[in-house]
C-alpha positions in Angstrom: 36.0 51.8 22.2 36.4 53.7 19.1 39.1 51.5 17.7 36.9 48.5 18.5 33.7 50.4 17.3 35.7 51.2 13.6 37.0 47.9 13.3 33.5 45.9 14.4 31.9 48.2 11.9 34.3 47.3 9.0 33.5 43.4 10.1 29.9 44.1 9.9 30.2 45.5 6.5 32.9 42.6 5.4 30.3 39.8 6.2 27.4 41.7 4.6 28.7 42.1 1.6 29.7 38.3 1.8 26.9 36.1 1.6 28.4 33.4 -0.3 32.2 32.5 -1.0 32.1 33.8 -4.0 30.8 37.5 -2.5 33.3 37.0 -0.3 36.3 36.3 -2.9 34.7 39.7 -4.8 34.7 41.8 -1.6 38.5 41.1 -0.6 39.6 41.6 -3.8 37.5 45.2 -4.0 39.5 46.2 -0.8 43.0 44.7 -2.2 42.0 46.7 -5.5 41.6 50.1 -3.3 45.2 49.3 -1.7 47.1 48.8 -4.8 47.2 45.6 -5.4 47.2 44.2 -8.8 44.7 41.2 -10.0 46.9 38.4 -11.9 45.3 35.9 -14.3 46.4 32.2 -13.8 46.2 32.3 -17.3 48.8 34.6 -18.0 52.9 35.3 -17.7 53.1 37.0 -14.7 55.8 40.1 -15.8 56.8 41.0 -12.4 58.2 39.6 -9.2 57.8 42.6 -6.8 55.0 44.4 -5.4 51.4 43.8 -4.2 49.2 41.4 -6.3 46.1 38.5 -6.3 45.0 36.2 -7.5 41.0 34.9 -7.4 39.9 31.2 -8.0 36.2 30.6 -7.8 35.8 31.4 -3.9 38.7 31.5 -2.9 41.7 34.0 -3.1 45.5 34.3 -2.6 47.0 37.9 -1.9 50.6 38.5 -1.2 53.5 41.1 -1.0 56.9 40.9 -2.7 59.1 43.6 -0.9 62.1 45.0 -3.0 65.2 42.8 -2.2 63.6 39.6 -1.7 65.0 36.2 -3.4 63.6 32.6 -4.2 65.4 32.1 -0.5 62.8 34.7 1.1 61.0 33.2 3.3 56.8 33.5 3.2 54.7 34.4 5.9 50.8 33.2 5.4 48.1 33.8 6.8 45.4 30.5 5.9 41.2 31.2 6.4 38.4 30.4 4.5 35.7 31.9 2.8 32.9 29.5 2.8 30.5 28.6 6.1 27.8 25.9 6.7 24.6 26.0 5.5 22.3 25.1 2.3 23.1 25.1 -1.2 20.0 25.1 -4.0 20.4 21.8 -5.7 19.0 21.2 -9.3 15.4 21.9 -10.5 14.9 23.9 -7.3 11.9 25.1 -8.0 9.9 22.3 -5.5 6.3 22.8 -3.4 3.7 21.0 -1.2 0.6 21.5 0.0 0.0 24.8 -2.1 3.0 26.3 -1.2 6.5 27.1 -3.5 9.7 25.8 -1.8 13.2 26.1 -2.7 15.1 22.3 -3.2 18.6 22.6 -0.8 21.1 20.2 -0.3 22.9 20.6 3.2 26.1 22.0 2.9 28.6 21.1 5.4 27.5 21.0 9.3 25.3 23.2 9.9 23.4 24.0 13.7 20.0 22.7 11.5 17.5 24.3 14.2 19.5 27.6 13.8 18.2 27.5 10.2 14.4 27.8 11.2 12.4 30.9 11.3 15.6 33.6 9.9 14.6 35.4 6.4 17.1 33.9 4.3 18.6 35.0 1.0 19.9 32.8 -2.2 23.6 34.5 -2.9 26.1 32.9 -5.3 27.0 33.0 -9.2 25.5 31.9 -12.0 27.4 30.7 -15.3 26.0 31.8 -18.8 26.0 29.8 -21.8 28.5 31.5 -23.3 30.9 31.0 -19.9 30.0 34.7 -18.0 30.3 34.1 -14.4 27.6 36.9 -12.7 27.3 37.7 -8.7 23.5 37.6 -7.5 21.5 38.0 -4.2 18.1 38.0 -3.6 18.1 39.5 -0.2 15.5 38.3 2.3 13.6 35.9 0.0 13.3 32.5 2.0 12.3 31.3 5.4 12.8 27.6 6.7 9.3 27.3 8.9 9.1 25.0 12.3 5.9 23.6 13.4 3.8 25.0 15.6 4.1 23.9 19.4 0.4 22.3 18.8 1.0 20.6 16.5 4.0 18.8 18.1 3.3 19.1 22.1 6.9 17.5 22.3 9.0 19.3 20.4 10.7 21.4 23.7 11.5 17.7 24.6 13.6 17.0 21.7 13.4 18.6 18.0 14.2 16.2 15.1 15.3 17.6 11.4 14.5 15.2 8.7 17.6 16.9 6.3 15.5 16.2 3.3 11.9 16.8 4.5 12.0 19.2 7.0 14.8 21.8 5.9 13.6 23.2 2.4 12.2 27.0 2.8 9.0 28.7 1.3 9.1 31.3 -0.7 5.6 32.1 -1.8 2.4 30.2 -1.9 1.4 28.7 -5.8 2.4 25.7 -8.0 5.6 25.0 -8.7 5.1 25.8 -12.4 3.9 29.2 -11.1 7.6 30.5 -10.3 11.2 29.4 -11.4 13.8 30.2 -9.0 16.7 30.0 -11.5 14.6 32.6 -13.6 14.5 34.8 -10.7 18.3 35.0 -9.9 18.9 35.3 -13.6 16.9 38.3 -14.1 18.4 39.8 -11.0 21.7 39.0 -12.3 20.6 40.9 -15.6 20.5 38.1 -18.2 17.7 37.9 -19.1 15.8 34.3 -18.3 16.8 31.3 -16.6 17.3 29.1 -20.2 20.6 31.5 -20.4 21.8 30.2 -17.2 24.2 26.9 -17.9 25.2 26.3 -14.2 25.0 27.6 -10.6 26.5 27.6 -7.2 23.9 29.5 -5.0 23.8 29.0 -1.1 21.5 30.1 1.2 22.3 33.0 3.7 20.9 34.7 6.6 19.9 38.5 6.6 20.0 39.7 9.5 22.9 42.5 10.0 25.4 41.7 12.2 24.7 43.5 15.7 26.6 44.3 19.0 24.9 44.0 22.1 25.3 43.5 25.7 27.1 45.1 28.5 28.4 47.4 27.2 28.6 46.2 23.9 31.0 44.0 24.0 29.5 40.7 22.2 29.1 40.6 18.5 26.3 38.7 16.9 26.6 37.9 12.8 26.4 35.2 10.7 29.6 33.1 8.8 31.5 34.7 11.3 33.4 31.1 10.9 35.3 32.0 8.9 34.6 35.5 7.6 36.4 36.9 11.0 39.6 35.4 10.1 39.4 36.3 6.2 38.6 40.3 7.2 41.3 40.1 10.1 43.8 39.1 7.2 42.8 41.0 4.8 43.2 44.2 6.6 46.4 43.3 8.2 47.9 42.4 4.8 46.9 45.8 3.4 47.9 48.1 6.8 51.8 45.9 6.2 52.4 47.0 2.3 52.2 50.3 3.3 55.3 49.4 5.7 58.0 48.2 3.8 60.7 48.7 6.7 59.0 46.0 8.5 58.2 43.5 6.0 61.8 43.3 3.9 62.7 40.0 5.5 59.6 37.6 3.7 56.9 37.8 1.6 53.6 38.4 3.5 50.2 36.0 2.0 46.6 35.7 2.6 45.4 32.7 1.4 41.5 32.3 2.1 40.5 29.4 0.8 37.1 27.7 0.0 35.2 24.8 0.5 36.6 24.2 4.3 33.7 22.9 5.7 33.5 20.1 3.2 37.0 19.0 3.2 39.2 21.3 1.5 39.2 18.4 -1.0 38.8 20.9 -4.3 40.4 23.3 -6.8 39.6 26.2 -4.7 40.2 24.5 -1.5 43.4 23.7 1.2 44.0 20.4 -0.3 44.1 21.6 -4.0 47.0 23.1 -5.4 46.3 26.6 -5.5 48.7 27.7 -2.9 51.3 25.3 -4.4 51.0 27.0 -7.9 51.0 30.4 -6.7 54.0 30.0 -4.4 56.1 27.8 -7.3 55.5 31.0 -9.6 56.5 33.3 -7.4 60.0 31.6 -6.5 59.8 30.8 -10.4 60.0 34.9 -10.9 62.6 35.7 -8.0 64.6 33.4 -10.2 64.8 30.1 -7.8 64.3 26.5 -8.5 62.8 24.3 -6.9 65.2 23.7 -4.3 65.5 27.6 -3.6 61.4 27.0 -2.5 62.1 24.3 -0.1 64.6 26.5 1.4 62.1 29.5 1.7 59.3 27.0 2.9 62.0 25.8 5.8 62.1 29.0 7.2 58.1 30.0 6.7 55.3 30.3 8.6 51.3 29.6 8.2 49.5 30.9 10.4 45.7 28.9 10.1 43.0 31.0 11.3 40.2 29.8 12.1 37.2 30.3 14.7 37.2 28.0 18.0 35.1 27.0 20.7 34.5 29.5 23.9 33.5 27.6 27.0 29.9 27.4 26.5 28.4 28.4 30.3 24.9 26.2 29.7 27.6 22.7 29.1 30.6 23.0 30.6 31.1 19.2 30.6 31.6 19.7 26.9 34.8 21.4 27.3 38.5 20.5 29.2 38.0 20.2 32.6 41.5 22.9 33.0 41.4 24.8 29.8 38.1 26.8 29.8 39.1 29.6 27.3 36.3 32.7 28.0 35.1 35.1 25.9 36.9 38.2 25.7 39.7 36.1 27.1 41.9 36.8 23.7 42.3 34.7 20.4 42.8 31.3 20.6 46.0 29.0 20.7 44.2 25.8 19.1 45.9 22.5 20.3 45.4 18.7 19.6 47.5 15.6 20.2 46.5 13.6 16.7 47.4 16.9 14.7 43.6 18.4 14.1 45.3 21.0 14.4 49.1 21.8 13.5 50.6 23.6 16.7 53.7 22.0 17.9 55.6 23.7 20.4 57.6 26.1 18.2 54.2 27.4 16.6 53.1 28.1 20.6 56.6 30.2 21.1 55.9 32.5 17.7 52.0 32.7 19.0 53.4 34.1 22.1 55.8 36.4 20.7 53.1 37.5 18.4 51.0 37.8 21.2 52.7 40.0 22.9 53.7 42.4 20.5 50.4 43.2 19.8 49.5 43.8 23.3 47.1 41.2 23.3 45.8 37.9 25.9 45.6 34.8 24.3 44.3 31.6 25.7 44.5 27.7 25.1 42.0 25.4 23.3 42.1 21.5 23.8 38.9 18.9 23.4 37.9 17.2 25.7 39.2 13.5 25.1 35.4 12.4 24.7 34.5 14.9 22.3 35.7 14.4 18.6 37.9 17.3 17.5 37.5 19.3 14.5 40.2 20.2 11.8 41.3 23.2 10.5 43.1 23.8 6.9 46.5 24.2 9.1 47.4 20.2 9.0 46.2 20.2 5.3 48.8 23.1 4.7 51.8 21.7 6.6 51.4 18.5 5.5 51.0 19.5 1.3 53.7 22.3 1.6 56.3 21.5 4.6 55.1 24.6 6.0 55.7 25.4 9.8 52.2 26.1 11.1 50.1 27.2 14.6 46.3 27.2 14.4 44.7 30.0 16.2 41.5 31.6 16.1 38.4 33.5 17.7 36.5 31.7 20.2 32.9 31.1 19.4 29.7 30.4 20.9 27.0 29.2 18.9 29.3 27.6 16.5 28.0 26.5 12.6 24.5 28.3 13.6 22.9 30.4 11.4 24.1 33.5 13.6 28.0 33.2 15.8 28.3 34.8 18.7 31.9 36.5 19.7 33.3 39.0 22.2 34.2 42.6 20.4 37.8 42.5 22.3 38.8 39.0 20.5 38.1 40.1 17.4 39.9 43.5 17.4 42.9 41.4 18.9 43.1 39.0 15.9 43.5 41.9 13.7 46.3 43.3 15.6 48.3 40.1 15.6 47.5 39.3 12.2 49.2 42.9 11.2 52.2 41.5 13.4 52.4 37.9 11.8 52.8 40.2 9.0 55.2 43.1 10.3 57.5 40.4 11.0 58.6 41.4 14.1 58.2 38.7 16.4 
């Protein structure tokens, strides 16, 4: 219990501090700063091939570990997540209002759990770019609430409840005009910069604020929001900075992170799966060990990805939803994530290092399949080993409550995902 208790806690204060990719991207390179790790510029001739580094991109980051000894032959070992979760993002002019009161303008951003939305205090959390090309962090905290309609004034709604994505989804903030207030203003002067004429752009999502909570028997489930995929990112993160401490274990390839955003639109970006920030990083790096090219594809031939990413727990109010044989269960163990048309990349060598992995931590592990009638989501693991060549399993934490506002998990599969990510990266099994 006080393992689980230390490491829940460190979640809790991982997803707090991450209300937006971008928070994220700042928060996992604060703890890679604390372990040693140096920050790169893109921009820049990188000097050295060995040791612990990063690399940020807008919301996304790539982390990694040269050990001394290793070659452009080395092979990598990566751990794939994302930073970014389903919600809102504030569109232009988003100072908006009806009826007497002041309401932020949102665009839906990815696929959300709409109703999951309503009633929460919400926060605005993102960056804004100056004029003069400053990127700043801001959060409002609590801030915004999305409001439902009264039972009496819709006697049906326990019947069936209906989002209009444009009408019904943008949150009040105060009563007034919409000349009374300006929202970019706001974040601006919270961001230190005086007013909202010095802002040039923004990316600014909406978050919940509620802390993340355990509760239950015993305490064994864990409530929080973005824990797709915040779990996986803090899981990696902390493995990758417990194995360069261990250099013994971690001589034979060069251990990654690479937490990636815009997921849960695609992947299709700079930032994202399908863009090539893992390519560049990875050419560099053989580029420095003194390879080619050809040197890389051998290292990718004998490399591993492992895609993390939350799944699906049997959910016990719709079990038709789910395979009629695999039923994975919370507290069950992380998931093996499984799909004939390649939603997800496990083939049967990916199972076998799973299980080894598995093991070695001590851990169970379970399978997840759709059901044939339910469509099947996609991870960034396909994306990844069809851009790069790279062997790669998709795993993850099962979920209830999946793209709502607030994810449910068991405490036990989370503190197993962070013991087998520190083995994916011990390199042991």
């Amino acid at each position: 219990m006080a393992d689980s208790t230390a490491y829940t806690d460190d979640l809790a204060s991982f997803v707090t501090a991450s209300p937006s990719s971008y928070h994220a991207a700042a928060e996992v390179a604060a703890r890679l700063r604390a372990a040693g790790f140096e920050q790169l510029d893109e921009s820049d001739d990188w000097g050295s091939a060995t040791g612990r580094f990063f690399v940020v991109r807008d919301g996304a980051v790539l982390a990694w570990v040269v050990p001394e000894g290793a070659d452009a032959s080395t092979p990598f070992r990566i751990l794939g997540a994302h930073t970014d979760s389903p919600g809102f993002k504030l569109k232009p002019k988003p100072t908006v209002g009806s009826q007497g009161w002041l309401q932020a303008g949102v665009e839906v951003y990815g696929g959300p759990l709409l109703n999951s939305w309503l009633d929460r205090e919400l926060e605005l959390a993102g960056r804004l770019v100056t004029v003069g090309g400053e990127e700043l962090l801001v959060r409002t905290g609590p801030f915004l609430r999305i409001p439902q309609l009264a039972i009496h004034l819709d006697r049906e709604v326990n019947s069936g409840l209906t989002l209009d994505r444009q009408r019904h989804t943008a949150p009040v903030f105060g009563v007034g005009a919409p000349g009374d207030a300006d929202l970019v203003g706001i974040l601006a002067e919270l961001a230190g910069v005086g007013g909202g004429a010095e802002v040039a752009g923004y990316d600014i999502v909406i978050a919940d604020t509620a802390a993340p909570a355990r509760f239950g028997l015993d305490g064994a489930l864990f409530a929080s929001g973005r824990l797709d995929n915040l779990s996986s990112v803090h899981a990696g993160v902390t493995a990758l900075v417990s194995s360069a401490h261990e250099p013994d274990a971690r001589a034979g390839h060069i251990s990654m992170l690479a937490a990636f955003d815009h997921e849960e639109l695609g992947s299709e970006s700079r930032s994202g799966a399908s863009g090539p920030l893992l390519d560049d990083v990875t050419a560099r790096i053989t580029d420095l060990l003194g390879g080619t090219p050809a040197t890389r594809a051998r290292a990718f031939a004998s490399s591993w990805c492992l895609s993390s990413d939350a799944g699906h727990s049997v959910h016990p109010n719709y079990p038709e939803k789910h395979d009629p044989a695999n039923h994975p269960v919370a507290g069950g163990g992380p998931l093996l994530k499984i799909n004939a048309n390649q939603r997800y990349a496990t083939d049967a060598h990916g199972a076998a290092l799973w299980r080894r992995l598995t093991e070695a931590a001590g851990v169970r592990t379970q399978e997840f399949v759709s059901n044939n009638t339910v469509p099947c989501g996609s991870t960034i693991g396909p994306l990844t080993a069809t851009r790069l060549g790279l062997r790669t399993v998709d795993v993850g934490v099962p979920l209830l409550s999946m793209h709502s506002a607030r994810e449910l998990a068991h405490v036990d599969d989370l503190v197993a995902l962070g013991a087998v990510a520190r083995e994916f990266f011990a390199g042991t099994a």
